[in-house]
N, C-alpha and C positions, 0 to 999 in steps of 0.2 A: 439240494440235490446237485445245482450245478457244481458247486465246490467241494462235492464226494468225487462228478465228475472228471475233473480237473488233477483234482490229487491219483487217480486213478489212470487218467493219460500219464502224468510224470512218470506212474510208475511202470508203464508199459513201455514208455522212451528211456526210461533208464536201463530195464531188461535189455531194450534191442541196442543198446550202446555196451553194454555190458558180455554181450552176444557177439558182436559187429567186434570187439577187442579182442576176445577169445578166440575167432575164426583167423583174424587178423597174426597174432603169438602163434597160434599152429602152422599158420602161412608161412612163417618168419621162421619157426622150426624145420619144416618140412626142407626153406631153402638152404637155409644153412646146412644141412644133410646132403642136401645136391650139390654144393659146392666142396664139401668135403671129399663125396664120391669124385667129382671132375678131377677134384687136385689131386685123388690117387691115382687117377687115370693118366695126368700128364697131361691134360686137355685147361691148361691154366687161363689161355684167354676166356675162355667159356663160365670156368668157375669164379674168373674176376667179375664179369653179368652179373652171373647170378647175386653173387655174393654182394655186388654193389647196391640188384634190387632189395636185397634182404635189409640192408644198412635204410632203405629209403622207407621202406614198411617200420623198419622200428622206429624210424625218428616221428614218421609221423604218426604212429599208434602210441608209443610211449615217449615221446617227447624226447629234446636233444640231448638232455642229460642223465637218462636212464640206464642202468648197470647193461642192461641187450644192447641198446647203443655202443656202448664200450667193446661188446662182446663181436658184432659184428663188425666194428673199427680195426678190434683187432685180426679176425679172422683174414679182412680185405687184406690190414697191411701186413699180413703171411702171406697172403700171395703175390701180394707184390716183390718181396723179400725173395722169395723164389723165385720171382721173373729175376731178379736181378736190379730191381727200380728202388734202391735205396733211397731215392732222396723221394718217392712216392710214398713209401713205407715208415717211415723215418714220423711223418708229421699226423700219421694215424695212429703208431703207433702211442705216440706224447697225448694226442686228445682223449684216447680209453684211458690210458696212464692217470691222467687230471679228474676224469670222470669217476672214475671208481674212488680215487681218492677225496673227491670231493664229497661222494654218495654213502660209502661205505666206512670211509674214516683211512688216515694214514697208515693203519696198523691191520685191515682189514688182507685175508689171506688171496682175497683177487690183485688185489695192488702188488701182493710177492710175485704174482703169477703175470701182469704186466711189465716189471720191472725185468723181468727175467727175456721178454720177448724184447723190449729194446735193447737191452744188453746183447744179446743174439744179434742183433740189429749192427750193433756197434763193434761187436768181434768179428761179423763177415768186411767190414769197412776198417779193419785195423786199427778202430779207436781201442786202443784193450785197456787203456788208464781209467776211463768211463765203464768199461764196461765193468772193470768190476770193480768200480766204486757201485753201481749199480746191484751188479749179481752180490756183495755184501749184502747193502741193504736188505735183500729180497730175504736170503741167508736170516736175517738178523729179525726179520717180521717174523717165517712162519717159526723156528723155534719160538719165539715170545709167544706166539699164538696158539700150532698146533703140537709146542714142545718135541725136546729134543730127538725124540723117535720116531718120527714120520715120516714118511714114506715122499712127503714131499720136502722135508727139512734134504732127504737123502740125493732128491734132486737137485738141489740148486746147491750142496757140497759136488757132486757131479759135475753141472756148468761149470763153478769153480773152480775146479781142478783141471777139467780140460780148456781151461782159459792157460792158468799154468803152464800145462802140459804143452799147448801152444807157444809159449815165452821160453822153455828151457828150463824151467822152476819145476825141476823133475821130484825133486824131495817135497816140495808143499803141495805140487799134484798126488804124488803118490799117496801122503798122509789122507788127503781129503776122498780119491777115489776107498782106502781102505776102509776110511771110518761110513762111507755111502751105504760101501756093501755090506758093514757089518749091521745096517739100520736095516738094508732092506732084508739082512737074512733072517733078522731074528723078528721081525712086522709081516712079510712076506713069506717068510718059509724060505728053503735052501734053494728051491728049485723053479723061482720063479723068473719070468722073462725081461722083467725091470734088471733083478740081479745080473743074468744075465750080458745084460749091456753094458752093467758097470765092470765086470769082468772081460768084456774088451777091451773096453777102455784101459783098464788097467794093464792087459796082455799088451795093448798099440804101445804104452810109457815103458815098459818093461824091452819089448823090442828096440824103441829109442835109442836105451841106455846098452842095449847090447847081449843083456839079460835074456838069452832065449832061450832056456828051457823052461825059465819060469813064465813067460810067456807063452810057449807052446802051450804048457798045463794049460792055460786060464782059455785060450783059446777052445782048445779042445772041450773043455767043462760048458764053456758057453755055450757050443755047438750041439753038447749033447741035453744040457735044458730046454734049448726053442725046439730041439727035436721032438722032444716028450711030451712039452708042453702044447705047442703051434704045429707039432705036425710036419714032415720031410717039405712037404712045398710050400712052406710059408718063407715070404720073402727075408725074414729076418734067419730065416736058416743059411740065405744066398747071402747073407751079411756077412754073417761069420764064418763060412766057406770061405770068400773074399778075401777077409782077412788070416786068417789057415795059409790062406794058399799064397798072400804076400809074404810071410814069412816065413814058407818051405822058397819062392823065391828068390830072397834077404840069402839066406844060407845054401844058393846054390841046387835046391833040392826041385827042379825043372820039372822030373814026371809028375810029382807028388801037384805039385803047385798046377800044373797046366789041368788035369783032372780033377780038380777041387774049382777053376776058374771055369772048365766047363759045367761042372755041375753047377752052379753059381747060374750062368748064364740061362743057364734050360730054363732053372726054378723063375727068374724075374722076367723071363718071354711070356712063358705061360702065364705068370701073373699080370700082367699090366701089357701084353702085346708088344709087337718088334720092334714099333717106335717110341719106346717109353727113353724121357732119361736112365733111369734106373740101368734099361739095357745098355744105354751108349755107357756107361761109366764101370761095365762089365765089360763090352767088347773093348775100352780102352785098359782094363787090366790085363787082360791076355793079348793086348796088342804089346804091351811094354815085355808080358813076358819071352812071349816072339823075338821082341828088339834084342832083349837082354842074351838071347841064342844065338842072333845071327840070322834068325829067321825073317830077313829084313820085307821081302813079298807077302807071306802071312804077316805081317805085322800090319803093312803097310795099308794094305785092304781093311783090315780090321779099323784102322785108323780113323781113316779115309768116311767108313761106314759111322763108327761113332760122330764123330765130328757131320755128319748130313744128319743125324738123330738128333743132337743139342741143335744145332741151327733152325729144322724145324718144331721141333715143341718147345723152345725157349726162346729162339730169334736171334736175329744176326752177332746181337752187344751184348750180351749173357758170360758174366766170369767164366762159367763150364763151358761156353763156346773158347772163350780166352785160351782156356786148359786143353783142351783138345788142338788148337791152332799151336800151341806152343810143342804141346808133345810128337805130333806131327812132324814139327818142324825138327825137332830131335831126330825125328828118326831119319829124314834127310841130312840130316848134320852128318851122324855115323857114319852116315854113308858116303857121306864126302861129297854132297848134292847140296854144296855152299848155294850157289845161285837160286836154290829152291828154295830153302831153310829161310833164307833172310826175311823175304815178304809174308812170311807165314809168321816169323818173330815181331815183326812189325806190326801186326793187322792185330798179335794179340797184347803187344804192348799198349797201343792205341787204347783198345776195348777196356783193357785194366786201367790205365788214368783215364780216361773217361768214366766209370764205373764207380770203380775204388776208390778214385783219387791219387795224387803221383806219389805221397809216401806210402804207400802198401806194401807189406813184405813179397807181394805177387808181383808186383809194378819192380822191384828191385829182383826178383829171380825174373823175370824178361829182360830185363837191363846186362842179368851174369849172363844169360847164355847168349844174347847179341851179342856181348866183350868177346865171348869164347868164340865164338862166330868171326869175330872182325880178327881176333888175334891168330887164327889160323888164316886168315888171308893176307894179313902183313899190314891191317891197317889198327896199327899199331895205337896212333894217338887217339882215335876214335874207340877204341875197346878201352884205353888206360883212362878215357871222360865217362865214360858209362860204369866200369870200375868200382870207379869211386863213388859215381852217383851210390850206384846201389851200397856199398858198404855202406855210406850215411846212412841211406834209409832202413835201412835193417839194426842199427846200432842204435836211431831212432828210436823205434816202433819193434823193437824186440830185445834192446838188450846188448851189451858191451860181449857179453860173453857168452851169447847164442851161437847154439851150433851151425845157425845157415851165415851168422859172419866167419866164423871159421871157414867156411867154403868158399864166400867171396875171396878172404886170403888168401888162399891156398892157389885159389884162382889169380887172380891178380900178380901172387910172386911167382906164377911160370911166367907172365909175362915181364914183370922186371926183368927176368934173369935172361929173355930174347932181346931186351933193350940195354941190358948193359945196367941194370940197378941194381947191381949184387947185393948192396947193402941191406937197401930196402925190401931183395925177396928174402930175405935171411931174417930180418923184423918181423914181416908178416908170415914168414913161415915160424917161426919159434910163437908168435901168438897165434895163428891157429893150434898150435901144438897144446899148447897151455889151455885153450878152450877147449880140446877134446879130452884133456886129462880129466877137465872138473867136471866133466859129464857123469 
């Protein structure tokens, strides 16, 4: 009897262990959900908590090398990625990376799906040779795996291309963005919101190149699927407004563009409230459309406002804070508010090598417009050091015959030609020329 007993306790502490784990995974679920909801919100320290607690529940209900572990490693270093804390984000992401590969097998369809988040990782830091040796791999798993028609083989042809697309590899992005949408049209259907995306994608390469009626089309298609689909106040409606409305912009088209920017604005206030990034990265599109008028007070306000929106829900050292202090300082440039512009160039040069690292192609466009800055005050030999820096960096980390080295050129030979290097602006202007022909 005692040893009916006995087997009888076991099996009631196996239940309440079995019980105690299951409450424990719902807990683990529940926060992961929370932390999703914070990061829509723009409330990211909050959803880094949570999300950290959630990491701490899985390790110790399922142990350190559990596929959940992975799952909340990665989640965390998404939001670190979004704060801007690369080098936080960078070594969680590698330990899900490892984990799932050690769990699941090298060829397993979460490993595609990790590889793709460090890749992401490595394209916002301008490692792009990694990244896609990376975004290949991923590319090279889920065909093997979930074959060549899937919806997610469609994605990471997507990351691909817009890695491309990024480099000036306008013909291999283009091919990859085509052959995405034609997986998700015929998996998905014509009308759906993945497609959708690829089709701006495609419509943003298409404008690149100059291409803008074909771009208009793909735009306007896009806009009118999330409408159908998600409905007028879905944020991804205020995406593709955005984009609409840079490209009436692009082509001079000012009513068209500033009315698609305000609709844009309304739709992501309502959603996510007045201090969402979202909204600063809207009020600084219709602040540039202001600039580009002349409308230098409206702009400038606008400016002024986005830029206090990234500083508070992302913090002082944040790329998007970078972006915002640079564009600013633009628009005191314009204005011939030399003395203002500089420290605002500086404050987001700093941020960018600090962040990025000092070969970024960001870190080198803060470098062109300080040159343009110093070159309009006559100091000459300090914009011709800065210059050059950036031309390296960008011939680097993008390419001999990118179109943002064609712009340092171009840049660079107005100022030979105030210095007296006829030669050398006549070099650099006939290779910028050459780089916008093979555009």
């Amino acid at each position: 009897m005692r040893k009916s007993a006995q087997i009888l306790l076991l099996a009631v502490l196996a239940l309440s262990c079995v019980a105690s784990a299951f409450a424990q995974e719902k807990l683990w679920r529940e926060l992961n959900r929370k932390a999703g909801t914070l990061y829509q919100q723009g409330c990211y320290s909050d959803a880094v908590k949570v999300a950290q607690e959630a990491l701490t529940i899985a390790i110790n209900t399922f142990g350190s090398n559990h596929p959940h572990v992975a799952t909340s490693l990665n989640n965390l270093a998404s939001l670190f990625h979004a704060q801007g804390k690369y080098s936080e984000a960078e070594p969680l992401f590698r330990r899900a990376l490892a984990i799932v590969e050690k769990t699941l097998g090298p060829d397993d369809p979460d490993v595609a799906t990790c590889l793709n988040n460090v890749a992401e990782l490595y394209d916002s830091q301008g490692r792009y040779a990694e990244a896609e040796s990376l975004l290949k791999r991923s590319l090279q798993i889920r065909e093997k795996v979930l074959g060549s028609d899937h919806p997610k083989v469609a994605t990471s042809l997507n990351n691909l291309a817009a890695l491309y697309d990024s480099l000036g590899k306008y013909a291999e992005a283009e091919s990859l963005y085509k052959r995405a949408l034609a997986i998700l049209e015929r998996t998905l259907g014509p009308d759906h919101p993945r497609g959708a995306t690829c089709l701006n994608n495609l419509a943003l390469l298409y404008e690149a190149q100059g291409k803008y009626k074909e771009a208009e089309d793909l735009h306007k298609r896009a806009l009118a699927i999330v409408k159908k689909t998600l409905g007028p106040e879905h944020p991804k409606v205020a995406t593709c407004l955005n984009n609409l409305a840079l490209l009436y912009e692009g082509r001079g088209k000012y009513k068209e563009s500033e009315l698609l920017y305000k609709r844009a604005l309304g739709i992501v206030e309502r959603a996510f409230g007045s201090n969402h990034p979202h909204v600063a990265s809207s009020l600084n599109n219709l602040a540039l459309l202001y600039e580009a008028q002349g409308k230098y007070a409206e702009a400038e306000a606008l400016s002024e406002r986005s830029l206090k929106i990234m500083k508070q829900s992302l913090g002082e050292n944040h790329p998007h804070v970078a972006t915002s202090l640079n564009n600013l300082g633009l628009l005191y440039y314009y204005q011939g508010k030399h003395t203002a512009a500089e420290p605002l160039y500086k404050k987001a040069l700093r941020i960018r090598e600090k962040i990025l690292g000092k070969n970024h192609p960001d870190v080198a466009e803060s470098l062109n417009n300080l040159a343009e800055l110093y070159t309009e005050q006559g100091k000459y030999a300090e914009a011709e050091a800065l210059y050059r820096r950036a031309l390296a960096i960008n011939e680097r980390t993008l390419g001999k015959n990118h179109p943002d080295v064609a712009t340092v050129c171009e840049n660079m030979a107005e100022l030979c030609r105030r210095i007296g290097k006829e030669d050398e602006a006549e070099r650099l202007e006939a290779r910028a020329r050459s780089i916008r022909l093979d555009q």
